[in-house]
C-alpha positions as CSV (number, residue, x, y, z in Angstrom):
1,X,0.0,0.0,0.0
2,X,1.4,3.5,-0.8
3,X,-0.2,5.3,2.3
4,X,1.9,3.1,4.3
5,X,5.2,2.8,2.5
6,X,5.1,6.9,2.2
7,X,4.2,7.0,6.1
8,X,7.4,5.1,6.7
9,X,9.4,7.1,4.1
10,X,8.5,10.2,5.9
11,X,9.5,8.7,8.9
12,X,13.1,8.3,8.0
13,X,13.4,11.5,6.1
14,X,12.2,13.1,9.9
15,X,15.0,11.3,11.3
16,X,17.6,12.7,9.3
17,X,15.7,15.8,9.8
18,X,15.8,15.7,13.5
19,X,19.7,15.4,13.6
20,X,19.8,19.1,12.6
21,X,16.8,20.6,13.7
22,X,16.8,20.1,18.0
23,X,14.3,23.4,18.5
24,X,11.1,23.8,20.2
25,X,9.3,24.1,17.1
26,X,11.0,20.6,16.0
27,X,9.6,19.1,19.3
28,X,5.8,20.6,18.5
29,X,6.4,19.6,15.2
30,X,6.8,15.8,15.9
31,X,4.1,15.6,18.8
32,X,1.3,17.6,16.6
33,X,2.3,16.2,13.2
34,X,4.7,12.9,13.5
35,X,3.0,11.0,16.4
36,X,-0.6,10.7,15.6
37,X,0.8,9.7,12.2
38,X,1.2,6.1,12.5
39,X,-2.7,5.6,14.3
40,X,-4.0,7.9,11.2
41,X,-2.3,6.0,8.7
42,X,-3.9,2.2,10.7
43,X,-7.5,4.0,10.2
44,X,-7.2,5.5,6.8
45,X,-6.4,1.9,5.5
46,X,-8.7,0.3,7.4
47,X,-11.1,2.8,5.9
48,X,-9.9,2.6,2.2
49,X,-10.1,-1.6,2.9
50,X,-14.1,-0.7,3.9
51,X,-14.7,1.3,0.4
52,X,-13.1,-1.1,-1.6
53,X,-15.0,-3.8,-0.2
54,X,-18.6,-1.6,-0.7
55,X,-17.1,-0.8,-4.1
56,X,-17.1,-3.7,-5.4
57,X,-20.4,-5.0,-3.7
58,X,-22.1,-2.0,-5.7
59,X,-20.3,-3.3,-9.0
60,X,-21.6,-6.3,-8.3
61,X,-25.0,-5.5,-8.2
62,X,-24.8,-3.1,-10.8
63,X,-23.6,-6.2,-13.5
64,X,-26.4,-7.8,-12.4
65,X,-29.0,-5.8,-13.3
66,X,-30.8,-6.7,-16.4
C-alpha cells in the first residue's frame, strides 16, 4: 500500500531531519504532526479496505442488473 510505504518514508526522512533541527518548534512539530501519524495512517487503511470492499459489492450488483 502507498499510504503506508510513504508514512514510513516520511519517517526516515524526519530522522535525518531531527539530527539538525533540536528546536522547540521541532519538538511541537513531531508531537502535533509525526506522532498521531502512524494511528491515522492504521485507520485511513482500514477505511480505504471498507470502500473497496462496498465498491465492489455495488459493481456487483450493478452487472447484475438486467
Amino acid at each position: 500500500m502507498n499510504l503506508i510505504q510513504n508514512a514510513r518514508e516520511l519517517s526516515e526522512h524526519w530522522h535525518a531531519t531531527k539530527a539538525h533541527w533540536r528546536d522547540a518548534k521541532a519538538v511541537e512539530f513531531e508531537k502535533r504532526y509525526l506522532e498521531p501519524l502512524p494511528g491515522l495512517v492504521s485507520k485511513t487503511g482500514a477505511v480505504m479496505n471498507e470502500l473497496e470492499n462496498l465498491l465492489k459489492k455495488i459493481r456487483k450488483d450493478c452487472e447484475q442488473q438486467p
